[in-house]
ZAMARGU-4260 file (C-alpha; in steps of 0.2 Angstrom, whole numbers, plus 5000, padded with zeros to 4 digits):
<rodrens>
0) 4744/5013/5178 | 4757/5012/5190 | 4772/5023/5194 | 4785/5007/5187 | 4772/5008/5170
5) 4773/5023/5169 | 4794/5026/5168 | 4793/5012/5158 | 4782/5021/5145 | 4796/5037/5146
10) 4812/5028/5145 | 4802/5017/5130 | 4798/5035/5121 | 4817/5042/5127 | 4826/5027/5119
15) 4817/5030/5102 | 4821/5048/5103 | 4836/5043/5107 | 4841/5032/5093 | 4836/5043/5079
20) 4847/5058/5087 | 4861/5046/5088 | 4859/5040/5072 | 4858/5060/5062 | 4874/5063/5075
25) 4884/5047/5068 | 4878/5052/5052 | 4885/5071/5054 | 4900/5064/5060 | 4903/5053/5045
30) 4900/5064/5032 | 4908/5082/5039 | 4922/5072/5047 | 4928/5057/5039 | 4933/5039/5047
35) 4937/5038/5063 | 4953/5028/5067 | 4951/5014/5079 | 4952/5018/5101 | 4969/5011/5107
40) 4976/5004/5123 | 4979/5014/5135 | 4998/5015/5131 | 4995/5019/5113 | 4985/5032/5117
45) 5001/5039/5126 | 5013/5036/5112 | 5001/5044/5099 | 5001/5060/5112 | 5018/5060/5112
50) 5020/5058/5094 | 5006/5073/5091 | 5017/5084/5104 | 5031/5081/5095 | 5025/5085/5078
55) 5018/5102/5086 | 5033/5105/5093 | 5041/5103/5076 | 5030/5113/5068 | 5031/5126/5082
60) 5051/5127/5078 | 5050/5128/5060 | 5039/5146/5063 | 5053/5151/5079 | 5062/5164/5071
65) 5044/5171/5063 | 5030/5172/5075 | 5029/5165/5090 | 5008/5169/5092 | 5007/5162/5074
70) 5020/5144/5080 | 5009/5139/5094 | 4993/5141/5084 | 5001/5130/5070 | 5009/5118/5085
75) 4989/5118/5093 | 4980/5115/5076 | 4994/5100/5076 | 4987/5094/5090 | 4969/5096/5088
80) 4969/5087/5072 | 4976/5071/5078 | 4967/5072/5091 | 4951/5072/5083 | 4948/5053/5075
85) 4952/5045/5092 | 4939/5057/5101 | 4926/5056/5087 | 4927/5037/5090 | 4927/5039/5108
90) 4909/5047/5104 | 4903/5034/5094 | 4906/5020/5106 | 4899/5031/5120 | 4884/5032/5109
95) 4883/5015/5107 | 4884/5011/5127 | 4870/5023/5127 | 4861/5012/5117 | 4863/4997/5124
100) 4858/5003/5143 | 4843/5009/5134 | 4838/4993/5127 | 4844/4986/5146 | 4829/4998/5152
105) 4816/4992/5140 | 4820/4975/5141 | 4818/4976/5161 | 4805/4987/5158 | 4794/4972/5149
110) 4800/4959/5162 | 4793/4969/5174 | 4777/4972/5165 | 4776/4953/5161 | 4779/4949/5179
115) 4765/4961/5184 | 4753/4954/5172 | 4756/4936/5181 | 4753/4943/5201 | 4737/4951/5192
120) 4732/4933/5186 | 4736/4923/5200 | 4728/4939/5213 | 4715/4935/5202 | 4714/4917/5203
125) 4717/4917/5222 | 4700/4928/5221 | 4691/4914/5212 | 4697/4900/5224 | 4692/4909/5236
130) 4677/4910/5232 | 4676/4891/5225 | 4681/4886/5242 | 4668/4898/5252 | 4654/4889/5241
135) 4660/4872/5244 | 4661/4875/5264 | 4641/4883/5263 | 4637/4867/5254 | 4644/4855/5267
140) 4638/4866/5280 | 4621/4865/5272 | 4622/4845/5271 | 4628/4845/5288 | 4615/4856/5297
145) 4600/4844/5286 | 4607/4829/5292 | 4607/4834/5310 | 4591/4842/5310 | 4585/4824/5303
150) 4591/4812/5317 | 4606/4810/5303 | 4599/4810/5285 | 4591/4823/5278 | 4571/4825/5277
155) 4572/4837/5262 | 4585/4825/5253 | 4571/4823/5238 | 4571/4843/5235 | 4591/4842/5237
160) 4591/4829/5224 | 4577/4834/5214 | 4565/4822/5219 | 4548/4825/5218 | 4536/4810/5225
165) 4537/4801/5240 | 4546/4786/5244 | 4551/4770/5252 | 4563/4768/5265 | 4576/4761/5253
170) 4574/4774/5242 | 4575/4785/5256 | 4592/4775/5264 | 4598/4777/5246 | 4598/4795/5246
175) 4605/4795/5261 | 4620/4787/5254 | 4621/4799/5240 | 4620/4814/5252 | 4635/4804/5263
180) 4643/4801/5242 | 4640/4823/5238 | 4647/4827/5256 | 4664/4814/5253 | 4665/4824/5236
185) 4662/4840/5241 | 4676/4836/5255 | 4689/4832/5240 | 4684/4848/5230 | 4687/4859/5246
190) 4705/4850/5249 | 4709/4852/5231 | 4704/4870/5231 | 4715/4872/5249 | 4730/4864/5240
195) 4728/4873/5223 | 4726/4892/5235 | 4743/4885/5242 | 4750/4885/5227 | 4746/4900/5221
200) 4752/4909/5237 | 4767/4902/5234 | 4766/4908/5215 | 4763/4927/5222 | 4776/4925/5234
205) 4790/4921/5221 | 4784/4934/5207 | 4782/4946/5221 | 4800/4945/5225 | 4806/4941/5206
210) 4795/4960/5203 | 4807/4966/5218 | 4822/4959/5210 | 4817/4965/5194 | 4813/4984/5198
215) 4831/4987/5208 | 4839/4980/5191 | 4830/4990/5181 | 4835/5007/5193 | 4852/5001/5193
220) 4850/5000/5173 | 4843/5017/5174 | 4859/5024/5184 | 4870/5016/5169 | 4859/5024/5155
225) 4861/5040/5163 | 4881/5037/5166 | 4881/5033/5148 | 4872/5048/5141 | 4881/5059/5154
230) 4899/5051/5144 | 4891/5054/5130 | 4887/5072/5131 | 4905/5076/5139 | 4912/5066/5122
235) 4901/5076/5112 | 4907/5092/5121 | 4926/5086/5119 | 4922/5084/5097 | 4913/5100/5096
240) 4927/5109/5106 | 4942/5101/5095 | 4930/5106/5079 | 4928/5123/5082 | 4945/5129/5088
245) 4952/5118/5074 | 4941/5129/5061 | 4946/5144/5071 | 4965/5141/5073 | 4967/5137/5052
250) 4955/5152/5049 | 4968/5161/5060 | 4982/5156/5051 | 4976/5157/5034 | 4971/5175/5038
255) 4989/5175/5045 | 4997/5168/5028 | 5000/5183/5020 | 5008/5193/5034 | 5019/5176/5040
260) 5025/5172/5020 | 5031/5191/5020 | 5042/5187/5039 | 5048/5174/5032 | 5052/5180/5017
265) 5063/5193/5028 | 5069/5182/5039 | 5075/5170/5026 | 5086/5186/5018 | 5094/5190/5035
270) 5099/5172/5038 | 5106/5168/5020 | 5116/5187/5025 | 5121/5176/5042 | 5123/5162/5030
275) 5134/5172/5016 | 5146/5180/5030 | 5149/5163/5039 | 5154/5157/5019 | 5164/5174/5015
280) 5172/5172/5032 | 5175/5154/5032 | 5184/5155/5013 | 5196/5169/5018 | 5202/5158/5035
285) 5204/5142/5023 | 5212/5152/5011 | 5227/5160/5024 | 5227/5144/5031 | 5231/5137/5015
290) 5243/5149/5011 | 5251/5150/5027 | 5253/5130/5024 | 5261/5133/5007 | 5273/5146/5015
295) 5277/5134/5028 | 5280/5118/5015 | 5290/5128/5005 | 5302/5137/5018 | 5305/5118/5018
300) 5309/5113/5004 | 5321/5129/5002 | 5329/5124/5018 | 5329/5106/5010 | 5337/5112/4994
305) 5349/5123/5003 | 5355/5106/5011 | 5356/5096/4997 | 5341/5087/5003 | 5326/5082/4990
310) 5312/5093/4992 | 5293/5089/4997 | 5281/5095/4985 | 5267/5105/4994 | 5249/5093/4996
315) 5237/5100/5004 | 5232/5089/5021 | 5212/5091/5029 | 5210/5082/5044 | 5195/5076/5051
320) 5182/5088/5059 | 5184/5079/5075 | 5198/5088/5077 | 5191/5103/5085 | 5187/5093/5099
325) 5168/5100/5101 | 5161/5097/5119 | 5142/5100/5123 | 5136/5118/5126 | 5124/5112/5138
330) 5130/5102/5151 | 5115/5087/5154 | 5100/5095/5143 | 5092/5084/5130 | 5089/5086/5112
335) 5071/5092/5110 | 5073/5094/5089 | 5086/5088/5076 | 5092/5093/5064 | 5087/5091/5045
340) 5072/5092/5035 | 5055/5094/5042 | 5041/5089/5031 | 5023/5099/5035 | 5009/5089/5045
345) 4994/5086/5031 | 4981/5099/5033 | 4991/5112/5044 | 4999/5129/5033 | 5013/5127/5023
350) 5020/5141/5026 | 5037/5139/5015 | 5026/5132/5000 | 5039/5119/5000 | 5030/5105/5010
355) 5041/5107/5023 | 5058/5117/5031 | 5076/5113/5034 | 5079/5116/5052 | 5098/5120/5054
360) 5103/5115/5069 | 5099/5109/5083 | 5088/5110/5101 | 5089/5109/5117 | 5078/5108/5128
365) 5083/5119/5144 | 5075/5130/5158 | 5077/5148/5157 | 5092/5153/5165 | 5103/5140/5161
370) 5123/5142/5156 | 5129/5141/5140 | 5146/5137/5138 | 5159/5139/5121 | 5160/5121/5113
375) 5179/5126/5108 | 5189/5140/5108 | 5187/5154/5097 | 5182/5173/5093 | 5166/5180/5095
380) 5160/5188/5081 | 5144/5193/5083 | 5134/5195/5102 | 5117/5202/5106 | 5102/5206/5099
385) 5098/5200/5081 | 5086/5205/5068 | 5083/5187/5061 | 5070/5181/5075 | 5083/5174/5084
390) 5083/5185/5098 | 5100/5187/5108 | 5114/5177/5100 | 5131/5174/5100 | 5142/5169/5086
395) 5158/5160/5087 | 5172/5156/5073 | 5183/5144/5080 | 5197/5146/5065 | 5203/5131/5054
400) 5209/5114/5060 | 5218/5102/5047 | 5212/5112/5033 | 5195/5115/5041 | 5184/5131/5047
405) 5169/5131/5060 | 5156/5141/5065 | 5145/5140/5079 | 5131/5149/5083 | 5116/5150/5099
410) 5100/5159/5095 | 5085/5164/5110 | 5096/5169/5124 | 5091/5178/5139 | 5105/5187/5139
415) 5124/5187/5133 | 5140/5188/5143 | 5152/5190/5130 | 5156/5203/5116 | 5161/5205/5098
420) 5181/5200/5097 | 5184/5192/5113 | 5192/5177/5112 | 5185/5163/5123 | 5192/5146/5128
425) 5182/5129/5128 | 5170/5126/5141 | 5169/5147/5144 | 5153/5155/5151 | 5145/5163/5135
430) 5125/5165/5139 | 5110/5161/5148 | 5096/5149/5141 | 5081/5161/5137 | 5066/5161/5125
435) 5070/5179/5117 | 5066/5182/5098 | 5052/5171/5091 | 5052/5158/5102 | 5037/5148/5112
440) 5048/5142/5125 | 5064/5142/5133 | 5077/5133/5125 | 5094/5135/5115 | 5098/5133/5096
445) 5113/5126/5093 | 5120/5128/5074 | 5135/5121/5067 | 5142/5126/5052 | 5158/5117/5046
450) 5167/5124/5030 | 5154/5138/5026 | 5140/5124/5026 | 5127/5119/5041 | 5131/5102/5046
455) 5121/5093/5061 | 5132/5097/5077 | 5126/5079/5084 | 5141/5074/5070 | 5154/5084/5079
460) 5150/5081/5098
</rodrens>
């Protein structure tokens, strides 16, 4: 058996040992993992990244006043999961090129064995003219040498022929010309035999080099099986790695459930305090607006009256928020997070029990360090530290315009550069972009709140 045989035989015994694992593993796959979704194009693939990053990010900011550890688990376990169809199809189709260079192999494989077998029967047949041809020549030789020993025609031609009595010269002149006949035939078998060896030299030649052809295609098939089982291995790698953290990230943060529902359960009371002081606040400005109004209308109309003029009843005028003229608090950053309702991603922890969060403000997405100036003017009212997850913050009541009263607030600052009851005009230095509290990253959060109630700011910039 030669070496090309023998590889043959392996990568024959490899491909069915290969088949029935790939067959268990698509198996497992199906049944522990469900449907794969179809592979997309290349920008697809970047758009659903994107998407996944975003959800994670989403999911990251609904746990940023919480636990930050326990955010970017949530935000990973976001990821994982969506990333998990595309790569268990990825497998399955690198299991299937692996098939296919397999059944290249084999395929080869047999060529090459067919091809093999054909230099064996025409080596063989080669042989066999060979020897054809040697016979012919020794019988010619042997006519040759009798007819030269006998002045031209043989003296044994009865014992060539089988004769067995003597003869007359015409019988004798005939055998003659059926020694000259066997030698002419003998001639003709010799050339045939000449011109069929051609042949089959010509034969060898070309299923030689068709066995050369043959065996560089079956090691450059070989090289691609390898490549293919090589993918296959790293894709396999990838969906075991994206199983087990998945299982170890929501093992995490079920473990984590509890002690995450009782933070939150405290973090929701201090914010509806924030929440309650802003509405308390906010009432007592509208109401001595109000009445400041109504003194004002009906100094008026007392004046009016005094002049014999008719007086104005007092209406109450509220203008449009706009009116406070709100710029950006960070000059150029983008909006990283909106603001509004954020339902939770299917199979992650639903930590509020409510399928979802309202996230109150807005984010923007900004490098540590970065100014923070006042949107209006206004008074601080609270500055530093806070025991809500939000880390250093600053809050600003900005009064009543036309009947209206506004809050702003900033939450993860690095640090703070203004102070309970200073008054700061628009476009004032107030803080510095930071990641402090429970946060994953550096960035600012940005709430509006507009007559005691949290509006998105994107409606008053």
């Amino acid at each position: 058996m030669t070496d090309l045989d023998r590889k043959a035989r392996r990568h024959r015994t490899a491909a069915r040992r290969s088949r029935v694992i790939s067959a268990a593993l698509a198996l497992l796959l199906t049944a522990s993992l469900g449907a794969a979704t179809p592979v997309a194009f290349a920008g697809e693939l970047e758009d659903k990244q994107a998407a996944l990053e975003a959800e994670a990010a989403r999911v990251q900011q609904s746990l940023e006043f919480v636990d930050d550890k326990i955010a970017k688990a949530a935000g990973d376990l976001v990821i994982y999961q969506g990333q998990l169809p595309a790569a268990q199809q990825a497998l399955l189709e690198a299991q299937g090129r692996v098939a296919s260079a397999v059944k290249e192999v084999e395929a080869l494989a047999a060529r090459v064995d067919l091809a093999q077998q054909n230099k064996a029967k025409i080596t063989q047949q080669l042989e066999t003219d060979k020897k054809k041809i040697a016979d012919t020549k020794k019988l010619i030789g042997q006519i040759a040498t009798q007819a030269y020993k006998s002045g031209g025609v043989p003296s044994n031609l009865t014992l060539f022929f089988g004769s067995k009595g003597g003869g007359s010269l015409a019988d004798t002149m005939d055998l003659a010309d059926q020694a000259m006949r066997s030698q002419n035939s003998a001639m003709d078998k010799l050339s045939q035999q000449n011109a069929t060896n051609v042949n089959s030299e010509a034969r060898l030649q070309a299923v030689e080099a068709e066995i050369k052809d043959l065996k560089a295609k079956a090691d450059a098939a070989l090289a691609r099986e390898k490549a293919a089982r090589d993918e296959a291995a790293a894709k396999k790698e990838q969906v075991d790695k994206l199983i087990a953290d998945t299982t170890r990230i929501n093992n995490e943060l079920q473990a984590a459930k509890p002690g995450i529902q009782s933070q939150l359960s405290k973090v929701q009371a201090a914010q509806d305090a924030v929440a309650a002081e802003i509405v308390e606040r906010d009432r007592k400005l509208r109401e001595a607006w109000e009445a400041e109004q109504r003194r004002i209308a009906e100094a008026a109309a007392a004046a009016a009256k005094a002049a014999g003029q008719a007086a104005q009843p007092y209406v109450p005028q509220v203008g449009p928020p706009s009116a406070f003229g709100l710029q950006r608090p960070l000059a150029g950053a983008s909006i990283t997070s909106g603001f509004g309702w954020r339902a939770t991603p299917p199979g992650t922890v639903d930590f509020f029990g409510a399928g979802g969060y309202m996230h109150t403000g807005i984010d923007f997405g900004a490098g540590c360090g970065t100014p923070v100036y006042a949107p209006a003017a206004g008074t601080v009212f609270s500055a530093g530290w806070s025991g809500d997850g939000g880390g250093n913050n600053v809050k600003i009541s900005h009064g009543v315009v036309q009947g209206n009263s506004l809050t702003t607030i900033f939450y993860h600052n690095a640090s703070v550069v203004v102070s309970v009851g200073q008054q700061v005009s628009q476009g004032q230095l107030i803080a510095y972009v930071g990641s402090t509290g429970n946060s994953t990253g550096c960035h600012s959060h940005f709430e509006t709140w507009l007559n005691g109630q949290a509006v998105d700011p994107m409606s008053l910039l």
